[in-house]
MARTI-869035 format. One record per residue (C-alpha): residue in three letters; x, y, z. Coordinates in steps of 0.02 Angstrom, whole numbers, plus 50000, padded with zeros to 5 digits. Layout:
AlaXYZ
...
***
This chain:
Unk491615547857890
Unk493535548857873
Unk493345537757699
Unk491845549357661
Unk493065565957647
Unk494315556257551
Unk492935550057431
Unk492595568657407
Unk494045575857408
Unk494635563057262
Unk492805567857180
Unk492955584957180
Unk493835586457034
Unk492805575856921
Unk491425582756993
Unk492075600156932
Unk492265592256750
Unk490285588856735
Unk489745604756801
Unk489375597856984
Unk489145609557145
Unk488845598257277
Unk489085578657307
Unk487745567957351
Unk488465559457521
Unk486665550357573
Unk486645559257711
Unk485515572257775
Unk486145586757653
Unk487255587457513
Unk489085595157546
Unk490185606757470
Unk491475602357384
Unk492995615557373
Unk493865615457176
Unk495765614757184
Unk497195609157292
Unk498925599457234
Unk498365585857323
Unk496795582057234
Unk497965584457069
Unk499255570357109
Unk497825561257154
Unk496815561457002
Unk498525560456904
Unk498695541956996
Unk497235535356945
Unk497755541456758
Unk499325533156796
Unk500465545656755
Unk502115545856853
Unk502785564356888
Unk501375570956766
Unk502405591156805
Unk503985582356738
Unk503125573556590
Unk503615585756443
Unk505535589056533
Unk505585569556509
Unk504895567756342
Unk506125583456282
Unk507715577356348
Unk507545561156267
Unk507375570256090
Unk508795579756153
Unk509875564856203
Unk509215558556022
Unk509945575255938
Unk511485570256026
Unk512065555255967
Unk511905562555778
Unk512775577555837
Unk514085565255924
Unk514375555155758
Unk514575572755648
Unk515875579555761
Unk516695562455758
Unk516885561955560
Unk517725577655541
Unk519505572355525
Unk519965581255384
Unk520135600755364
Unk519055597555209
Unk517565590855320
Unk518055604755450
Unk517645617355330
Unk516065611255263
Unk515265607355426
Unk515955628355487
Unk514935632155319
Unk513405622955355
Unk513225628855548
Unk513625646455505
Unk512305645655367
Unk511165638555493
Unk511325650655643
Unk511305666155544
Unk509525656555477
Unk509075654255662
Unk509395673255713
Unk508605680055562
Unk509215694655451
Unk510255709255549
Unk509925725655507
Unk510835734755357
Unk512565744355405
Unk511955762755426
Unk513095776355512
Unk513705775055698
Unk513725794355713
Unk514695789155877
Unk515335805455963
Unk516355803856146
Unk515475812156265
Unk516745812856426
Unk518655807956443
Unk519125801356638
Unk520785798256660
Unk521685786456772
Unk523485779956813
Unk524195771656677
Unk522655773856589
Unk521035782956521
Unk519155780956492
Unk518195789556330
Unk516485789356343
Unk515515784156176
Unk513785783556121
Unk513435776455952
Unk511815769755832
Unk512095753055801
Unk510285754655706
Unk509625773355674
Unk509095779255842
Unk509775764155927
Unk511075772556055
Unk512305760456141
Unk513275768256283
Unk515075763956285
Unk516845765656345
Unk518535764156278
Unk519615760756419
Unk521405765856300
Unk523345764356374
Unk524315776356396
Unk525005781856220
Unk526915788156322
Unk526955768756371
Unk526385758956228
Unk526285766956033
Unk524845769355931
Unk523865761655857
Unk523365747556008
Unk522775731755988
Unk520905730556045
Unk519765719056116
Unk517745722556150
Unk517025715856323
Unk515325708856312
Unk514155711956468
Unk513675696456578
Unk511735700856661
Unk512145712056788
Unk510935725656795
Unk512535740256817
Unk513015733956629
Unk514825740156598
Unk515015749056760
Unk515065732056864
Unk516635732856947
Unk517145716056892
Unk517035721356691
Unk517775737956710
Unk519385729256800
Unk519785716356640
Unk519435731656551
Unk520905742856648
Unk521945728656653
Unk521875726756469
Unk522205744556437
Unk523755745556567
Unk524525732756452
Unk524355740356319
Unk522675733856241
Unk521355745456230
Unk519645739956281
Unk517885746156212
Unk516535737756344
Unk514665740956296
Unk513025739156383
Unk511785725756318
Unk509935729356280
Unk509025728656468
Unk510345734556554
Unk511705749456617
Unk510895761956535
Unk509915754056414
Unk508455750256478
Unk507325746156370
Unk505265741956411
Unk504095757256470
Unk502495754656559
Unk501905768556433
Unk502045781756573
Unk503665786056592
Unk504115771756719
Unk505285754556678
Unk504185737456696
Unk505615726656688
Unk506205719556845
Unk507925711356796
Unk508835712356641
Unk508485693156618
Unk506605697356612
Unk506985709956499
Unk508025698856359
Unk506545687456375
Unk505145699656320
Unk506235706656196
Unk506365687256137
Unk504625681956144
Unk504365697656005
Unk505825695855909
Unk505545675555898
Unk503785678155812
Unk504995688855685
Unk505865673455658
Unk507255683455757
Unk507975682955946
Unk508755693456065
Unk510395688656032
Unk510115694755842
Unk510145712855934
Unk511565708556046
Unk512475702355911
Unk512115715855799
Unk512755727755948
Unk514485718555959
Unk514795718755795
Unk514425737355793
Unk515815740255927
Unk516925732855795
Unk516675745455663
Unk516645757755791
Unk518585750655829
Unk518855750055667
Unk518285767555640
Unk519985775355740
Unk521495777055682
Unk522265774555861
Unk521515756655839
Unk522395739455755
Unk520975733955670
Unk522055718055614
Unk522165715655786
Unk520595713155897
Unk520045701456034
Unk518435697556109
Unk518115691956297
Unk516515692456415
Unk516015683356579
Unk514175673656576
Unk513105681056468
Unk514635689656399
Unk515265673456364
Unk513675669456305
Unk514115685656173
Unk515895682456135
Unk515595664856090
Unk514275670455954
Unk515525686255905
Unk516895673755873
Unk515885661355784
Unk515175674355663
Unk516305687955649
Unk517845683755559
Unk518825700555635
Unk519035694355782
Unk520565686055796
Unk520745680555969
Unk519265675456109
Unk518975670156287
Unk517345666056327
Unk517445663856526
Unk515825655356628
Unk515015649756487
Unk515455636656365
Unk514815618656412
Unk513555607956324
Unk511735610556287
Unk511695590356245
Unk512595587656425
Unk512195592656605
Unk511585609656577
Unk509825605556523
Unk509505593156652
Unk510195605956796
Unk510055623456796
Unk509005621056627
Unk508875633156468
Unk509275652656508
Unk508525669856461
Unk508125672256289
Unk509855675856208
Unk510765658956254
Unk509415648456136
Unk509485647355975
Unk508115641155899
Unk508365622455823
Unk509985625055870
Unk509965605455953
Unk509055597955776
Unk510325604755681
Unk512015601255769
Unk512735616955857
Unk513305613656030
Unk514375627156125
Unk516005616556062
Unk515435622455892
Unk515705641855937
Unk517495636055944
Unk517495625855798
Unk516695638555689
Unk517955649655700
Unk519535636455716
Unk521055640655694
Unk520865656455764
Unk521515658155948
Unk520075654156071
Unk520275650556264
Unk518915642756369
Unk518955651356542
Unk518225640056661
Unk517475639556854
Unk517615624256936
Unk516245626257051
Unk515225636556891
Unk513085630456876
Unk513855629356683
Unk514615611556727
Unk516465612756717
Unk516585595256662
Unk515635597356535
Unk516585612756468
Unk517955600656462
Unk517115588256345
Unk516715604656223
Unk518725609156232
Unk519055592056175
Unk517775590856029
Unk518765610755989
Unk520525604456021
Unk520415589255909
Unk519765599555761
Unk521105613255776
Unk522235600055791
Unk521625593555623
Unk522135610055568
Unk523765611255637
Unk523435623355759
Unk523155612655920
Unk524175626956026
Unk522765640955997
Unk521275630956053
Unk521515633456247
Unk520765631856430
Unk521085639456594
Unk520295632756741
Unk520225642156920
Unk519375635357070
Unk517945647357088
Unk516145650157085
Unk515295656856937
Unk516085675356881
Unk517485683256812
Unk518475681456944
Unk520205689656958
Unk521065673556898
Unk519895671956744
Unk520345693156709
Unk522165686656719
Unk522035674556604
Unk521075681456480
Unk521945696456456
Unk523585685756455
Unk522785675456307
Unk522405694256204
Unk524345697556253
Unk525005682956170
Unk523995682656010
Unk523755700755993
Unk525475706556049
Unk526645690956028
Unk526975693056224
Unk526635676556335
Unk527115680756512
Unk526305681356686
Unk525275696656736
Unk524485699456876
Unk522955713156914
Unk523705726557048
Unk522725727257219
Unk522555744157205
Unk521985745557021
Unk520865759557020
Unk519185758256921
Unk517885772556885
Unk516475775156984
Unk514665771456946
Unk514385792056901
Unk516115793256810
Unk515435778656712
Unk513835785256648
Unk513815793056486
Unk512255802556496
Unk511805813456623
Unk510155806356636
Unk510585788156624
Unk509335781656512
Unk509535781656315
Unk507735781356298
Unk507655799956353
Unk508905805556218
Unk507505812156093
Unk507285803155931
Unk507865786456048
Unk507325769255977
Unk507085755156082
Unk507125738956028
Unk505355734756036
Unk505235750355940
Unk506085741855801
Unk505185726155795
Unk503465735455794
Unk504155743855627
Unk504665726955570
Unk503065717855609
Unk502185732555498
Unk503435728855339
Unk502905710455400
Unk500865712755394
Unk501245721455238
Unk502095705555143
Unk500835694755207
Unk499445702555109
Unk500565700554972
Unk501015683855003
Unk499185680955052
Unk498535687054884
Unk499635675354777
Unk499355658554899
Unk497795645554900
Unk497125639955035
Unk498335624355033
Unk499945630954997
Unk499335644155171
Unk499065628855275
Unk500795623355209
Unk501635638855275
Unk500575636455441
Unk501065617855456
Unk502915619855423
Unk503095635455537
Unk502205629055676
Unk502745611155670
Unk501035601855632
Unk501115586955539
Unk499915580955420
Unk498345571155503
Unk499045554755404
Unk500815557255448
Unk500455555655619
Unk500415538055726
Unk498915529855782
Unk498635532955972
Unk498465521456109
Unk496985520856214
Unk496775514556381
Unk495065515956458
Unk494885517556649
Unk493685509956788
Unk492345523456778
Unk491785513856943
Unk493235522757056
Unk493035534357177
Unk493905547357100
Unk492525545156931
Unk490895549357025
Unk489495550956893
Unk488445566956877
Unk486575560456867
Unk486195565256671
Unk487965562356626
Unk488925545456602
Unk490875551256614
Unk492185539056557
Unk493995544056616
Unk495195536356470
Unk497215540356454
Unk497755544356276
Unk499595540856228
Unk499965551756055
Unk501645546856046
Unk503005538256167
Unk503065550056322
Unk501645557556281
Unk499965553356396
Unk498485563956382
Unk497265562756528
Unk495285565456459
Unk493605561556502
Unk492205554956387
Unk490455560156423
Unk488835556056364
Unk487035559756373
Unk486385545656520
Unk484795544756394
Unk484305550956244
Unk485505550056056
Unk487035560156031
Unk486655573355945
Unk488205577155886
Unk490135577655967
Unk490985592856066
Unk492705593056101
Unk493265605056259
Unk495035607256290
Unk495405620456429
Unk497225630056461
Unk497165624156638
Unk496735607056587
Unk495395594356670
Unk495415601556840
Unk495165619956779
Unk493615627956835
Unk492825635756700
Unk493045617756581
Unk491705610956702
Unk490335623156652
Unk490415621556474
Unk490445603856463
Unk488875600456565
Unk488015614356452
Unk488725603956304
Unk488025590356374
Unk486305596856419
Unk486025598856246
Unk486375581456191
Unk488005582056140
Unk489505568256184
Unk491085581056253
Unk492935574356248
Unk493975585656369
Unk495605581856368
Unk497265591056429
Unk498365592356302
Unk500385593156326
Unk500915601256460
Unk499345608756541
Unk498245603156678
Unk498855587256746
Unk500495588856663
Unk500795606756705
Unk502505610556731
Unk502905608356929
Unk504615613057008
Unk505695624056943
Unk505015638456844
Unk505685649656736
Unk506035671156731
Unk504665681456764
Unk503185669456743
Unk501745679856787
Unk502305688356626
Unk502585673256506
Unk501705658456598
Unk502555645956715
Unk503085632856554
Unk504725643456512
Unk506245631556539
Unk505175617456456
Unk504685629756312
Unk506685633356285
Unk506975614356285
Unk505895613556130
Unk506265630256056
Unk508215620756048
Unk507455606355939
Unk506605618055839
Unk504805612355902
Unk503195623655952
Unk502245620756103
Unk500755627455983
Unk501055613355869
Unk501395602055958
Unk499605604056064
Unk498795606155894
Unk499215591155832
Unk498665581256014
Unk496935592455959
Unk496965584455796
Unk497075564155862
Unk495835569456020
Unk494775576355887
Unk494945562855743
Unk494495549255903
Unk493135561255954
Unk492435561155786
Unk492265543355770
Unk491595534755909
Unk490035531456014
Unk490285517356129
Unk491755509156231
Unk492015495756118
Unk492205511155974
Unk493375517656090
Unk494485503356116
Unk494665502555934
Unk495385518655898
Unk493695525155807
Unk493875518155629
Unk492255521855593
Unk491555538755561
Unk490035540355646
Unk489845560155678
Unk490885569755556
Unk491615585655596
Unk491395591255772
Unk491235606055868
Unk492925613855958
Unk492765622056123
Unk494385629856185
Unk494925639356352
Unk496135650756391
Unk497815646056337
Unk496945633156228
Unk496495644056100
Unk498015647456000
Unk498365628555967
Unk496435624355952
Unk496635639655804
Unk498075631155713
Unk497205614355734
Unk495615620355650
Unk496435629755525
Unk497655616355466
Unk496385601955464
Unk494595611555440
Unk493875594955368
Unk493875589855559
Unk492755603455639
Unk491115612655610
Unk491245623755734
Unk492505633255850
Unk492045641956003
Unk493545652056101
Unk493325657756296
Unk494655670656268
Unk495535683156145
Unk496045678055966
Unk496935692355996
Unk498485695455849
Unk500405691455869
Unk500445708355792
Unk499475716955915
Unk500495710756073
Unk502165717556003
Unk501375732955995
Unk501275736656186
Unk503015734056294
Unk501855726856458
Unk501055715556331
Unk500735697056447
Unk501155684456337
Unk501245665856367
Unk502725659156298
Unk501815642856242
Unk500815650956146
Unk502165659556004
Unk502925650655859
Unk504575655855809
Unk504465665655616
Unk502615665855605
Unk502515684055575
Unk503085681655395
Unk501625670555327
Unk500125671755482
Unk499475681255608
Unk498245672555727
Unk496885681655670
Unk497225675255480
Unk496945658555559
Unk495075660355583
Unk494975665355389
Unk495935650355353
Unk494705639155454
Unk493065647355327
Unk491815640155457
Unk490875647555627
Unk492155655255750
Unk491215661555902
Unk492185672056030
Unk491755673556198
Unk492575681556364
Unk493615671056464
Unk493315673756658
Unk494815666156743
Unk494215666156930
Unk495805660956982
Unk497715658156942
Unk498955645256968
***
């Protein structure tokens, strides 16, 4: 009896694949079989042999990563002359502003201070500018005291890290009254999601953000299909604080710093990469190596801190530094920091042997304190010490006074309210990319009406990362002992378990069935978003089957078997449970979409061509059925889309169990749920998901998708 249940409870998922209720046990009566447990998973994913199936696409990504670094290794190492310094500053500078998309155009501040605190040895203004029309940014210019130190003062902005207080944490506000009390003033800013710029409504009245993290990533999940990201905003905002500094006459504007803790550093090492006014930075907490530890740790952050392709292309955090060598720039460092200190110290090398290519070996510098992550009092010390020496040609000790006296949280606020969203005629930043994906729909038609068909399936291709169906490899196909126990057989239905390998690292688990009697019809292909051991897969495959159809299911990358496991990222019930792996390959530049579509376009090509095992074992070289029918599930449905629209010749048919609902249409709402997996970074400027179904120009049936359960 004991081998009985484990018989079953190995069946049950198989069993769930053909449509089965029950088990036949030869016993009196049949017994039920529940659907799901982990157990039954790692089970079935032994007897497909695959080893950590959660981890498989973390594997597979890394290794492309540790590829990307050995080119970005020997680029760094072959500039040794300023000449090659200064083309490779050129080429990454032309590449991230690529990456982040186009900022908006310069358009008035109309910045107005709206309070004026003072405190000993210095004072607090109060700002609120536009750094778009109806953008507000609430601000404050901590100045020194003009009896002490002459005007105008050397400035430096302070760049937010996450917390949710913005520029009122205590921690910000003190480098900020340091600065000021020795005689650099200080303009500190809050970020989009946070202080009090909140951004996302429910649509009444109430916030549906629950950190600012989740915040910058729902922002970046609409501004990537803009072939923009978060940090394009952030960016945009810091550079805004510099013309506001530059706007006052009590201001140096020859003479500005930036520095920011975390995601601040995160800030002020784009600021000082980009923006040339800046003449002196200290990113603290952040710089370390996207090729090194960090991915293989803590893994990818929110949003802002990837930039797409950024790992295909060659910009590591070192190159913030080297992007904007000579200029002063001081690495502020946390031994015991999740951004791995050692690594931060292989970055300040690959920096301090370029400036000193340059002659300037002195201004590349790094401060380390023993601490945890945050700007500690040490790292304030330091990197206010940095702005004194480079901004005012003073190098000597300074220390922050115990008893330095910051404002409070209501002294801080600059609206009486708290939230810019209230000011009338307020624009969020979802506000801004609905009005841009209008202006995009809009050039699409355009763009639409002057395309063919091929040069649209270009577009689609090259966007999402699909390669042609003759550019890519043969599979490998190893065919399974359909005898186990874990392969029971559904009386009317002959199921065949085989493991597909598209590509090294790659191993797709699928199941071949077939009519027990009776030709084949025809071929179905059934690819679900929760993979093999979904429920609803199991109901349309028998039906296929009933009919007289052959059905490959098959999980595709990352779903099902290979689901992520372990660590998962910001606010999944929002954006799906895949979000560190999806920011591994949003860093080469790939798409999850493509890269499913195209294991949907060898599934289907093998599909297509055979009818018995020894067919199989050959690869299918032999068209036997022609184009077949495409059945997709759930999160299936965008990649079986781009699959039928960039290779048509393939299907006859697709059939989606959920909503082809438009890219277009989910910016449009702020609570919008929106798998990550399923986006494609830029695709707003030549497709929409519904123009894939035109593209296709065959049968697309769409049906409701009732998810019975969750993962």
């Amino acid at each position: 009896m004991q081998r009985l249940r484990k018989v079953l409870r190995h069946a049950s998922i198989l069993v769930a694949l053909v449509g089965a209720t029950k088990v036949s046990t030869g016993l009196s009566e049949d017994i039920a079989v529940p659907q799901s447990t982990q157990d039954w998973k790692q089970d079935l994913a032994e007897a497909y042999g695959l080893d950590e199936p959660g981890r498989m696409m973390e594997r597979y990504l890394l290794a492309h990563i540790d590829q990307a670094a050995v080119t970005w290794k020997a680029e760094v190492t072959a500039c040794i002359t300023p000449e090659a310094i200064a083309a490779r500053q050129v080429r990454l500078k032309k590449k991230f502003l690529e990456a982040l998309g186009d900022f908006p155009p310069r358009t008035p501040l109309r910045s107005k201070v709206v309070g004026r605190i003072v405190k000993p040895k210095y004072c607090v203004e109060k700002i609120i500018f536009e750094s778009q029309p109806g953008v507000f940014v609430t601000a404050a210019l901590f100045l020194p005291e003009p009896k002490q130190y002459p005007v105008p003062f050397p400035a430096m902005i302070v760049a937010c890290g996450h917390s949710a207080e913005g520029k009122q944490y205590d921690a910000y506000q003190r480098v900020c009254a340091l600065a000021a009390r020795e005689g650099i003033a200080a303009l500190i800013w809050d970020p989009i999601g946070q202080g009090e710029r909140r951004q996302l409504s429910d649509g009444r009245g109430g916030l549906i953000a629950k950190a600012s993290t989740h915040e910058h990533n729902a922002i970046g999940a609409m501004s990537m299909l803009l072939g923009r990201n978060t940090a394009t905003w952030m960016i945009w905002d810091g550079m805004r604080a510099l013309d506001y500094l530059e706007s006052r006459s009590d201001i140096d504007s020859t003479k500005i710093g930036c520095t920011g803790n975390s995601g601040g550093g995160t800030q002020t090492s784009y600021l000082m990469a980009l923006d040339d006014r800046i003449m002196a930075a200290a990113p603290a907490c952040y710089v370390t190596s996207l090729y090194g530890r960090l991915p293989r740790t803590i893994g990818p952050q929110d949003a802002e801190q990837n930039i797409f392709g950024q790992l295909a292309w060659g910009m590591d955090h070192a190159d913030y530094c080297l992007m904007r060598a000579p200029k002063p720039t001081l690495l502020c460092v946390a031994t015991r920091d999740f951004f791995d200190s050692n690594d931060s110290w292989a970055s300040y090398r690959v920096a301090k042997q370029a400036f000193g290519v340059l002659g300037r070996s002195e201004a590349m510098g790094l401060v380390e304190v023993n601490e945890e992550h945050g700007f500690t009092k040490p790292l304030r010390e330091s990197s206010v010490r940095w702005m004194l020496r480079w901004l005012k040609k003073r190098d000597e000790p300074i220390e922050e006074p115990a008893d330095l006296e910051v404002l409070t949280a209501e002294e801080m606020r600059c609206l009486s309210q708290g939230e810019v969203m209230l000011i009338e005629g307020a624009r969020s930043i979802p506000d801004v990319l609905r009005t841009e994906a209008i202006r995009a729909a809009s050039r699409r038609i355009s763009i639409n009406q002057e395309q063919n068909l091929e040069d649209r399936q270009k577009s689609i291709r090259m966007l999402a990362g699909i390669r042609r169906i003759d550019e890519i490899p043969k599979p490998e196909i190893t065919i399974l002992d359909a005898t186990a126990d874990i392969f029971p057989q559904r009386k009317g239905i002959r199921t065949q378990p085989i493991v597909v390998d598209v590509e090294p690292g790659i191993r797709l688990p699928a199941i071949w069935c077939t009519p027990e009697q009776g030709p084949i019809r025809g071929v179905s292909m059934v690819v679900d978003g929760d993979g093999v051991v979904g429920e609803t897969i199991g109901d349309a495959v028998a039906q296929i089957v009933e009919r007289g159809n052959a059905v490959m299911a098959v999980d595709v990358r990352g779903t099902g078997l290979t689901q992520r496991t372990g660590q998962r990222y910001f606010d999944l019930e929002r954006h799906g449970p895949d979000g560190q792996d999806f920011y591994l390959a949003y860093l080469l530049g790939r798409s999850y979409a493509g890269m499913r579509a195209e294991d949907l376009l060898v599934m289907a090509t093998l599909a297509g061509t055979i009818t018995t095992l020894k067919g199989l074992e050959s690869g299918g070289t032999v068209p036997l059925h022609g184009p077949i029918e495409l059945v997709a599930i759930g999160e299936a449905v965008v990649p079986a889309m781009h699959a039928a629209a960039t290779a048509p010749e393939l299907f006859s048919s697709v059939t989606l169990y959920g909503d082809l609902e438009g890219w277009t249409r989910l910016i449009a709402t702020d609570a919008a749920h929106v798998p990550l997996t399923s986006l494609v970074h830029g695709a707003l400027e030549a497709y929409d998901l519904v123009d894939l179904q035109s593209i296709f120009g065959k049968p697309v049936q769409i049906e409701p998708h009732r998810k019975e359960h969750s993962k």
